[in-house]
PAKOLVEX-365893 format. One record per residue (C-alpha): residue number from 0; residue in one letter; x, y, z. Coordinates in nm, 2 decimals. Example, Ala and Ser with C-alpha at 12.3 -4.5 7.8 and 13.67 -1.06 7.14 Angstrom:
% PAKOLVEX-365893
+-----+------+--------+--------+--------+
! pos ! code !      x !      y !      z !
+-----+------+--------+--------+--------+
!   0 !    a !   1.23 !  -0.45 !   0.78 !
!   1 !    s !   1.37 !  -0.11 !   0.71 !
+-----+------+--------+--------+--------+
***
This chain:
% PAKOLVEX-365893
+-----+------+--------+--------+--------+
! pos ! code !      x !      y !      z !
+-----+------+--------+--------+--------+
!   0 !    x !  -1.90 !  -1.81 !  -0.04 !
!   1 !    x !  -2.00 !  -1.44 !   0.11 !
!   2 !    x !  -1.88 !  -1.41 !   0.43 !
!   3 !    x !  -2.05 !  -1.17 !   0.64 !
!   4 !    x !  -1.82 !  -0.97 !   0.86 !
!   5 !    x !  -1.99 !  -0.79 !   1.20 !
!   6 !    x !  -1.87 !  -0.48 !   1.11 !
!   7 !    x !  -2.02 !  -0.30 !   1.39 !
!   8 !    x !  -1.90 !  -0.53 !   1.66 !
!   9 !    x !  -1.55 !  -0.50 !   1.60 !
!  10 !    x !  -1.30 !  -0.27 !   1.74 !
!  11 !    x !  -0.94 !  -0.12 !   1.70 !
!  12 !    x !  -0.59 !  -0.16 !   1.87 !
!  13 !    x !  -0.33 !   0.15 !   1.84 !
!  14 !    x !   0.00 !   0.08 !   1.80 !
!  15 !    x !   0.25 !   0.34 !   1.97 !
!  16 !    x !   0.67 !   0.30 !   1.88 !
!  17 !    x !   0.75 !   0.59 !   1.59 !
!  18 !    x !   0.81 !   0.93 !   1.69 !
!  19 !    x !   0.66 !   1.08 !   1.40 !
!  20 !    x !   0.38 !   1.03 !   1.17 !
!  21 !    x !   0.38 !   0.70 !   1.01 !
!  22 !    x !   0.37 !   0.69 !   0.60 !
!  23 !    x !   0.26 !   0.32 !   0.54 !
!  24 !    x !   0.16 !   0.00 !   0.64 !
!  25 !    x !   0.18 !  -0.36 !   0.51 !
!  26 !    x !   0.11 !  -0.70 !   0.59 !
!  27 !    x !   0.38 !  -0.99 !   0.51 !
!  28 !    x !   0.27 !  -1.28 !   0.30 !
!  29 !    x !   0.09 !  -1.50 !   0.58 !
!  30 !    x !  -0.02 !  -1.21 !   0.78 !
!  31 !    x !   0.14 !  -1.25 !   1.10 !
!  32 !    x !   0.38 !  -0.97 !   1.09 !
!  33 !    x !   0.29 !  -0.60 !   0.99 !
!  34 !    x !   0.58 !  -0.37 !   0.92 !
!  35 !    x !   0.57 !   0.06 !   0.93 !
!  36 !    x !   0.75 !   0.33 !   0.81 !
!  37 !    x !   0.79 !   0.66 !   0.92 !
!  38 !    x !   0.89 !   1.02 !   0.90 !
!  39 !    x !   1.12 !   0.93 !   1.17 !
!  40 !    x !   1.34 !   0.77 !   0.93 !
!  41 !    x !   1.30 !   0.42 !   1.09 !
!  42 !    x !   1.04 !   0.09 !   0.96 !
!  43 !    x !   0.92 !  -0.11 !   1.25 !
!  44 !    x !   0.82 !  -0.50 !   1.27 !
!  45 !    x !   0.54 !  -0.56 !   1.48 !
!  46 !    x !   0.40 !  -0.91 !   1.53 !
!  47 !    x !   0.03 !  -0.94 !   1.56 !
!  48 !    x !  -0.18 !  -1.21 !   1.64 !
!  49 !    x !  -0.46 !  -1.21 !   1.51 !
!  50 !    x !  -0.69 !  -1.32 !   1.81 !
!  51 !    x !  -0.46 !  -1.24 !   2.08 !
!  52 !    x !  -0.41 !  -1.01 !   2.31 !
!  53 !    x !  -0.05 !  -1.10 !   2.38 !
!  54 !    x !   0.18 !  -0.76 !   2.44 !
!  55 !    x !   0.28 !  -0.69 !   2.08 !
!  56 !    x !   0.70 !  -0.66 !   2.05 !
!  57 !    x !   0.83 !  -0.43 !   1.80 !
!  58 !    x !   1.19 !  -0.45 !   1.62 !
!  59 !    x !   1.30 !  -0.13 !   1.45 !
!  60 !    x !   1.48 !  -0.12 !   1.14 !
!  61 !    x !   1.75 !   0.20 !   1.14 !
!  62 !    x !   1.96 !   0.28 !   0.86 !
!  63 !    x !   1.77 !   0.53 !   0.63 !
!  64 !    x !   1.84 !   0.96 !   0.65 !
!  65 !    x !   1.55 !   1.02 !   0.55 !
!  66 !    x !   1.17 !   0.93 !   0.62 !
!  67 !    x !   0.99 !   0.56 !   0.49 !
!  68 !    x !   0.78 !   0.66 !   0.26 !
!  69 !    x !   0.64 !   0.32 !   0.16 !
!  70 !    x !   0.71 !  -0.02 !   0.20 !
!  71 !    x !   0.64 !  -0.39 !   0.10 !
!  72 !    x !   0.70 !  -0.80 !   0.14 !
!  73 !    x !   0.87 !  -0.99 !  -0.01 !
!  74 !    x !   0.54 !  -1.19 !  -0.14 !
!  75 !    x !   0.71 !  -1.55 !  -0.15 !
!  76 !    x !   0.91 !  -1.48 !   0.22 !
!  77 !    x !   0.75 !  -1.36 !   0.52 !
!  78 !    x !   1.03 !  -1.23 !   0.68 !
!  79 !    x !   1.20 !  -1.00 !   0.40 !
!  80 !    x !   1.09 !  -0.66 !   0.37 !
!  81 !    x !   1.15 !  -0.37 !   0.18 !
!  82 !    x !   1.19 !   0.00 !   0.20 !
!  83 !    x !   1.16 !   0.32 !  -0.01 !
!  84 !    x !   1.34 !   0.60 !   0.15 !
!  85 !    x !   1.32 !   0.97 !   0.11 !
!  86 !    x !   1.72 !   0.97 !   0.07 !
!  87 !    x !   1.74 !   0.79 !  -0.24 !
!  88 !    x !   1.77 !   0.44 !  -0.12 !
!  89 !    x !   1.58 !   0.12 !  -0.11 !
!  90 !    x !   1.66 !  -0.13 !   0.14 !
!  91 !    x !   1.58 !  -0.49 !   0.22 !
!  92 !    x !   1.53 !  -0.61 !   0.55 !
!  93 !    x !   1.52 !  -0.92 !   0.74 !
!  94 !    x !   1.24 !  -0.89 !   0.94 !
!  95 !    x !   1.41 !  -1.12 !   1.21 !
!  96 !    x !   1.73 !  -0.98 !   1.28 !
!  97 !    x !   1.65 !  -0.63 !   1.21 !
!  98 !    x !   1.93 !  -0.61 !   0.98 !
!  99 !    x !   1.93 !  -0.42 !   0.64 !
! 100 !    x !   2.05 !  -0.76 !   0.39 !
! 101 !    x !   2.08 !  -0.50 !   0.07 !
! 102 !    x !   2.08 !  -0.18 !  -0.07 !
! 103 !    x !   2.05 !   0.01 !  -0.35 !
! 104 !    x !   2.13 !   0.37 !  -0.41 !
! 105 !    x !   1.91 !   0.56 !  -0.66 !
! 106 !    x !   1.90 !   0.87 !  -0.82 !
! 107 !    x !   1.55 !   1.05 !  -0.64 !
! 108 !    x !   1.38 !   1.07 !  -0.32 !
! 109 !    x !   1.18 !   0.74 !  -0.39 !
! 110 !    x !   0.80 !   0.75 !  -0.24 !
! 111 !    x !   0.65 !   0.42 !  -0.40 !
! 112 !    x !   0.74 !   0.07 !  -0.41 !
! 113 !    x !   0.59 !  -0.28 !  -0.51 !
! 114 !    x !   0.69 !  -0.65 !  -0.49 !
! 115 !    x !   0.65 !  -0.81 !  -0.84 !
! 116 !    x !   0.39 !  -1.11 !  -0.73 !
! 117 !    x !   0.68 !  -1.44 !  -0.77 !
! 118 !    x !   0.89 !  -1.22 !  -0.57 !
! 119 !    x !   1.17 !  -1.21 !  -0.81 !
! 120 !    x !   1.17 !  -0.81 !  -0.90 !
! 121 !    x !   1.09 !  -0.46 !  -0.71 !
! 122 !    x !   0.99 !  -0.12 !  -0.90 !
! 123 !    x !   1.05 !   0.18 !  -0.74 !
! 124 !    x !   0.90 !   0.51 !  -0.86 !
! 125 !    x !   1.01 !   0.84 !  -0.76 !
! 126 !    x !   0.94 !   1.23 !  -0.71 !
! 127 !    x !   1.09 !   1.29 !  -1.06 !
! 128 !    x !   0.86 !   1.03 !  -1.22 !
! 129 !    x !   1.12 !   0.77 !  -1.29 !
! 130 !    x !   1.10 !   0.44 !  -1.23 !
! 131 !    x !   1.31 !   0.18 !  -1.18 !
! 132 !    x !   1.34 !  -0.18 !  -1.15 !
! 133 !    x !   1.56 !  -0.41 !  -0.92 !
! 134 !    x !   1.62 !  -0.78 !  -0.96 !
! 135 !    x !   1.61 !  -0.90 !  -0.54 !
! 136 !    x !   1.95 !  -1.10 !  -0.63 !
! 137 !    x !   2.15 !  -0.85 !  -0.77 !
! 138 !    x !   2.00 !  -0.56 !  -0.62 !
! 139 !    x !   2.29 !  -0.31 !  -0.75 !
! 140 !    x !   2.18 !  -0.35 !  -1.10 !
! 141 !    x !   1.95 !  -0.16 !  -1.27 !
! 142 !    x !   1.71 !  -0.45 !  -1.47 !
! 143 !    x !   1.50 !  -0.11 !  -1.58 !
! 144 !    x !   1.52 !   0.32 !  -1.57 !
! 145 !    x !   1.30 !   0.53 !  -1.72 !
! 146 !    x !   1.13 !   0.86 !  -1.73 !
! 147 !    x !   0.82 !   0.97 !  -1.74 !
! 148 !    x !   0.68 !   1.30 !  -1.92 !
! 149 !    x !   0.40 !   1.28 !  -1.70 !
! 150 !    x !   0.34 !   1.26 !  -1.29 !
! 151 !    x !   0.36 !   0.86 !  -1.23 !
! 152 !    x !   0.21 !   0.78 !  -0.85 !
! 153 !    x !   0.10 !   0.43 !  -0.77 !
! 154 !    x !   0.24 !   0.14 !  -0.95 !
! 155 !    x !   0.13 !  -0.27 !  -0.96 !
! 156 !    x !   0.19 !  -0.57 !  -1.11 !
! 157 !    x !  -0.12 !  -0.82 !  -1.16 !
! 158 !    x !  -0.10 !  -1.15 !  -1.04 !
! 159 !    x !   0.08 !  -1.33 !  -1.29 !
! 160 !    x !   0.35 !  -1.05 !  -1.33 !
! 161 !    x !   0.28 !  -1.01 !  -1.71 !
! 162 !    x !   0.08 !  -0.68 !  -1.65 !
! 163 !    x !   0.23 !  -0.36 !  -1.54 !
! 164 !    x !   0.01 !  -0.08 !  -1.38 !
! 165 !    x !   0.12 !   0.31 !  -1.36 !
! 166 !    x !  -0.12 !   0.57 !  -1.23 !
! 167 !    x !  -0.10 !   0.89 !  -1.39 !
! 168 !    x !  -0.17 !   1.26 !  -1.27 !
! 169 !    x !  -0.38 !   1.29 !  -1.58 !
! 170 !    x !  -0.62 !   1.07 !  -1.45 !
! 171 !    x !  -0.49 !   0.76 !  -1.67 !
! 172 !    x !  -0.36 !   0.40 !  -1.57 !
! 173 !    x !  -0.11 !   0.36 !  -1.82 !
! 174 !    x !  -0.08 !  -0.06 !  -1.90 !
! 175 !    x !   0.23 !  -0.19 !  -1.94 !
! 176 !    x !   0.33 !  -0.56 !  -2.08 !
! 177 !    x !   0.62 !  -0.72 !  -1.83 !
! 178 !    x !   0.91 !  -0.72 !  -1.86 !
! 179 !    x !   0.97 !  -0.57 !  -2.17 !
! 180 !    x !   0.75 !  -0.23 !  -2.03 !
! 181 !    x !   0.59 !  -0.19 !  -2.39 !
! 182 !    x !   0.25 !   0.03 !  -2.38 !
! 183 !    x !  -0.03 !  -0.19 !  -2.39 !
! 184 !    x !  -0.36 !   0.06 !  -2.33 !
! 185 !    x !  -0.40 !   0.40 !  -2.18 !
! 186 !    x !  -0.69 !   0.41 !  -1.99 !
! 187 !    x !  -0.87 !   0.69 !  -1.88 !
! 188 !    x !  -0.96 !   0.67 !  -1.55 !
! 189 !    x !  -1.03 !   0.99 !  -1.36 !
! 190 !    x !  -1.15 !   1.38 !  -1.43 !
! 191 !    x !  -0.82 !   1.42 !  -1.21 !
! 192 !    x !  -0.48 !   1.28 !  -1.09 !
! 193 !    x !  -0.50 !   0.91 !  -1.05 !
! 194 !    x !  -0.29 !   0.89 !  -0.72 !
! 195 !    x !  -0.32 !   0.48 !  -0.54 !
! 196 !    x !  -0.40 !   0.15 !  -0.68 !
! 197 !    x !  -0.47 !  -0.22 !  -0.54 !
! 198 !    x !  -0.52 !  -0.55 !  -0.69 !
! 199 !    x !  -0.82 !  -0.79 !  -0.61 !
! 200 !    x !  -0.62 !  -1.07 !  -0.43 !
! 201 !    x !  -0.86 !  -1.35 !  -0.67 !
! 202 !    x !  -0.70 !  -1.15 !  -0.94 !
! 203 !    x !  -0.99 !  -1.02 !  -1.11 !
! 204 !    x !  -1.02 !  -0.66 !  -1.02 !
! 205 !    x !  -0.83 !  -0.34 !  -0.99 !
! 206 !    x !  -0.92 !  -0.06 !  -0.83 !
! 207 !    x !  -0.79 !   0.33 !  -0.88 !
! 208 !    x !  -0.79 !   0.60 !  -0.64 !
! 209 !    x !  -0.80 !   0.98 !  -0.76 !
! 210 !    x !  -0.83 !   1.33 !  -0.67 !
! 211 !    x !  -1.18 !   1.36 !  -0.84 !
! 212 !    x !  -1.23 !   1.18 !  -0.45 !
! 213 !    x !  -1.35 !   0.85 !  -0.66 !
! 214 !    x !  -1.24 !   0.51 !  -0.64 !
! 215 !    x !  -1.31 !   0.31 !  -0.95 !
! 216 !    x !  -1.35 !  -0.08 !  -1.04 !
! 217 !    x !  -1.20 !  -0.24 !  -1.30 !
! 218 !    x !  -1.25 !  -0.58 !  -1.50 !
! 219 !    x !  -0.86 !  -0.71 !  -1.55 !
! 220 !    x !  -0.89 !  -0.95 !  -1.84 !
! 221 !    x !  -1.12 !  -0.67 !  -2.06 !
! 222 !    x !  -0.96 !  -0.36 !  -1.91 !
! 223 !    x !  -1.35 !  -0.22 !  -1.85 !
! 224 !    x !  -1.47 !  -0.02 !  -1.58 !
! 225 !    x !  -1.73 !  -0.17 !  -1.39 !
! 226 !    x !  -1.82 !   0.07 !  -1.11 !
! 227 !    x !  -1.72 !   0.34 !  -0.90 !
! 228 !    x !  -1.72 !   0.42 !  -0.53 !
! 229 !    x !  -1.83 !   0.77 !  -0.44 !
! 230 !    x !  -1.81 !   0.81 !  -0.08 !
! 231 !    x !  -1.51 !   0.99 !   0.03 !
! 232 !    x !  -1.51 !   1.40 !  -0.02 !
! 233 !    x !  -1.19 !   1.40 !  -0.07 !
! 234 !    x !  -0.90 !   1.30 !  -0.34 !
! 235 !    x !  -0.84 !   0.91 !  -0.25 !
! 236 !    x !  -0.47 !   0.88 !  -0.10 !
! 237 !    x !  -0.51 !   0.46 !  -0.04 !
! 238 !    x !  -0.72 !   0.19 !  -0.12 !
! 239 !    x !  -0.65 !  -0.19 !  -0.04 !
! 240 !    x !  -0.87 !  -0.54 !  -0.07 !
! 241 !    x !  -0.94 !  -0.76 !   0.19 !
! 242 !    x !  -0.78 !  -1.12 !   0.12 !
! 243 !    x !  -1.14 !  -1.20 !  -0.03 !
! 244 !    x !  -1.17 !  -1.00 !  -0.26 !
! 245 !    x !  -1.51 !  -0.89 !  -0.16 !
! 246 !    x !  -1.43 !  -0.59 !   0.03 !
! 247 !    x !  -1.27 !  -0.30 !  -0.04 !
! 248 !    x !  -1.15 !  -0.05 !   0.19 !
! 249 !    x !  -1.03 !   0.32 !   0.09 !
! 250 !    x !  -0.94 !   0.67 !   0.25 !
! 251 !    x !  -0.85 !   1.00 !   0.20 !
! 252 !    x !  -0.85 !   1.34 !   0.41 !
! 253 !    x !  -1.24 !   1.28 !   0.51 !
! 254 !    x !  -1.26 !   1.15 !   0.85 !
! 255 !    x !  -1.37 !   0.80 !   0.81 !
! 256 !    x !  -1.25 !   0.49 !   0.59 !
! 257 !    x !  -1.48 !   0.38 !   0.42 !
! 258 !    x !  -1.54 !  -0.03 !   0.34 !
! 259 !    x !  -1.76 !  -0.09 !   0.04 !
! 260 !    x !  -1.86 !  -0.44 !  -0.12 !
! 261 !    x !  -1.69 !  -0.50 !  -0.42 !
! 262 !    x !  -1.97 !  -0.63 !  -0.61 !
! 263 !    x !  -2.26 !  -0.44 !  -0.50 !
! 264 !    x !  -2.07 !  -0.08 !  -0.46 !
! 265 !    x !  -2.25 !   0.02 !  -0.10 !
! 266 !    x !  -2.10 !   0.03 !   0.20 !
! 267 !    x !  -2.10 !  -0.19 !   0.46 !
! 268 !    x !  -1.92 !  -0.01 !   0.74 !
! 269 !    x !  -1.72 !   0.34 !   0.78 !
! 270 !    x !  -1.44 !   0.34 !   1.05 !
! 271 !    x !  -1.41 !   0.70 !   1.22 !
! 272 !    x !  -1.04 !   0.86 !   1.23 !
! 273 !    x !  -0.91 !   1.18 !   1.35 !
! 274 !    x !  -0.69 !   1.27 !   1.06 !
! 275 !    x !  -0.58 !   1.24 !   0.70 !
! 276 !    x !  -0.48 !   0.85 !   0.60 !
! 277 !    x !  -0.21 !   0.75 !   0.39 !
! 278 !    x !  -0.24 !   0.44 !   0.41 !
! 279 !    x !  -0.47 !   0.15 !   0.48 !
! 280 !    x !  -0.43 !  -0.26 !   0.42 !
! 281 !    x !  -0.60 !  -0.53 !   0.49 !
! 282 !    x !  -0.45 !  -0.85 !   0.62 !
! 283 !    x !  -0.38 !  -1.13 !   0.35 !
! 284 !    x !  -0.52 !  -1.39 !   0.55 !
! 285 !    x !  -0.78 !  -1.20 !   0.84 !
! 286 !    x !  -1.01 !  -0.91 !   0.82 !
! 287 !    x !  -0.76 !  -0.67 !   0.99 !
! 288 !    x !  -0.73 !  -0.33 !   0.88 !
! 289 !    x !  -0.42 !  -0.16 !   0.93 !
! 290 !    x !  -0.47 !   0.20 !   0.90 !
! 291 !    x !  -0.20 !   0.53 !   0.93 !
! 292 !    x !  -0.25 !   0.89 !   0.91 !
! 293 !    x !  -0.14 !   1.22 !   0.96 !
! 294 !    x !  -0.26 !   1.21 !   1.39 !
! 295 !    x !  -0.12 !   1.49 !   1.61 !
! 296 !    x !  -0.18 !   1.53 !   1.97 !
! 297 !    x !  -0.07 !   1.88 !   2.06 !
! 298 !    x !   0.08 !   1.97 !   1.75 !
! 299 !    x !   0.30 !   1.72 !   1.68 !
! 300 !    x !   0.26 !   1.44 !   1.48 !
! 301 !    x !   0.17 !   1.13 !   1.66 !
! 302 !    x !   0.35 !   0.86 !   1.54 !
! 303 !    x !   0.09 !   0.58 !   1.58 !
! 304 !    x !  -0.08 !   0.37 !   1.36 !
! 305 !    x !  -0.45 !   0.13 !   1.42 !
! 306 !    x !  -0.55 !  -0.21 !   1.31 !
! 307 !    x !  -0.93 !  -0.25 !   1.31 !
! 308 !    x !  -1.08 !  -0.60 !   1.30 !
! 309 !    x !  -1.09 !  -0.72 !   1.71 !
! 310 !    x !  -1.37 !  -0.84 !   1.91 !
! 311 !    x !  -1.21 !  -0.61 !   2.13 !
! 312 !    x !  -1.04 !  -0.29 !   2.22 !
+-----+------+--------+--------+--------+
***
């Protein structure tokens, strides 16, 4: 069933609380809370209602020395979340108290991070192309390390967990089986560095963001690409699916995000923006786009991030 969103008719909110540019985005599991992390060091939780207009409280998360570079949810509980940190740590939160529940010291600045789907594992890649894997229950303890020869960006699971997904910047996804991290396929993706990708929510897409300023479509179960999205200018820094699958929404240093339909490849809508993005997600449950870039107003980084999607401003 298509749903027809009226693009053009919708507006978006800005959200004001870091003091310095804001890294990433993300939605919890049943889309009522959406947390950010920052240069400033700190993640925030904001709640967001989805049709209301209700003052929006925020609850900062302080412990890292060093900015958020990404973070995720906990897919099976709303209220955990967890952070990669420029000073070598990851951290889980409860979203709640505020309160950092665990941590894990590692051995790089970590910039990625991913949820494995039944919530039971994290991976965590960092700026020396390692990557390793944490069980959520004993979070000390390394289930996985390893190396790469090669830059390693992005990284997914699929939706059953068996799958694991490693963007390359040769322009490859390297395919992984799970756990035991055996190499499945190589596929070659991109003329350049494959830097972002996103699972289809109905599990039967990825998508791959690259440098060549492409995003390309890809069949899961026959590892085929299907088509590619060509209208950003720039190399593609974030791409993300809304919870139907049916749109897909990706960015880069142009100054629009573009929304495309999945299945026919046009676009249905572009959202203007004053800056670089690094990060854009859609709302598991609504069409709300949460979007975060490199804004400055007089110089200095602005520290706020957008959500796109309300019947009004």
């Amino acid at each position: 069933m298509e749903e027809t969103i009226p693009f053009k008719s919708l507006h978006s909110r800005e959200y004001q609380g870091h003091k310095k540019k804001v890294h990433s985005v993300a939605w919890n599991s049943n889309g009522t809370k959406l947390a950010s992390g920052s240069v400033d060091q700190t993640a925030r939780i904001w709640n967001i209602e989805p049709h209301g207009h209700s003052k929006v409280k925020d609850l900062e998360l302080k412990g890292h020395t060093d900015s958020v570079d990404q973070l995720c949810w906990d897919p099976k509980h709303s209220d955990l979340v967890a952070t990669a940190s420029g000073d070598k740590s990851v951290r889980l939160w409860d979203a709640r108290s505020g309160k950092c529940t665990q941590q894990a010291e590692l051995s790089g600045e970590n910039i990625n991070i991913t949820y494995r789907p039944d919530g039971t594992h994290v991976a965590v890649g960092n700026r020396d192309d390692e990557l390793t894997i944490l069980d959520v229950r004993k979070f000390n303890k390394h289930v996985h390390k390893q190396k790469f020869n090669y830059e390693v960006n992005e990284i997914a699971w699929n939706m059953s967990g068996d799958l694991f997904f490693l963007t390359t910047g040769q322009g490859n996804v390297e395919v992984l089986s799970y756990p035991d991290l055996s190499e499945l396929d190589t596929l070659t993706a991109h003329t350049a560095g494959c830097y972002c990708i996103a699972i289809d929510p109905k599990g039967r897409y990825f998508a791959v963001g690259s440098a060549d300023s492409l995003v390309s479509l890809w069949d899961i179960s026959e590892m085929l690409c299907l088509r590619t999205f060509t209208k950003l200018e720039s190399p593609v820094r974030t791409i993300s699916f809304n919870h139907s699958g049916e749109y897909i929404a990706s960015a880069s240093e142009d100054f629009f995000i573009d929304i495309a339909n999945v299945e026919t490849g046009r676009t249905v809508h572009q959202i203007p923006c004053r800056a670089a993005m690094n990060s854009v997600e859609w709302n598991p449950k609504y069409n709300l786009l949460a979007y975060a870039g490199d804004d400055k107003k007089y110089h200095t980084d602005e520290g706020v991030f957008r959500i796109f999607g309300f019947d009004s401003s």
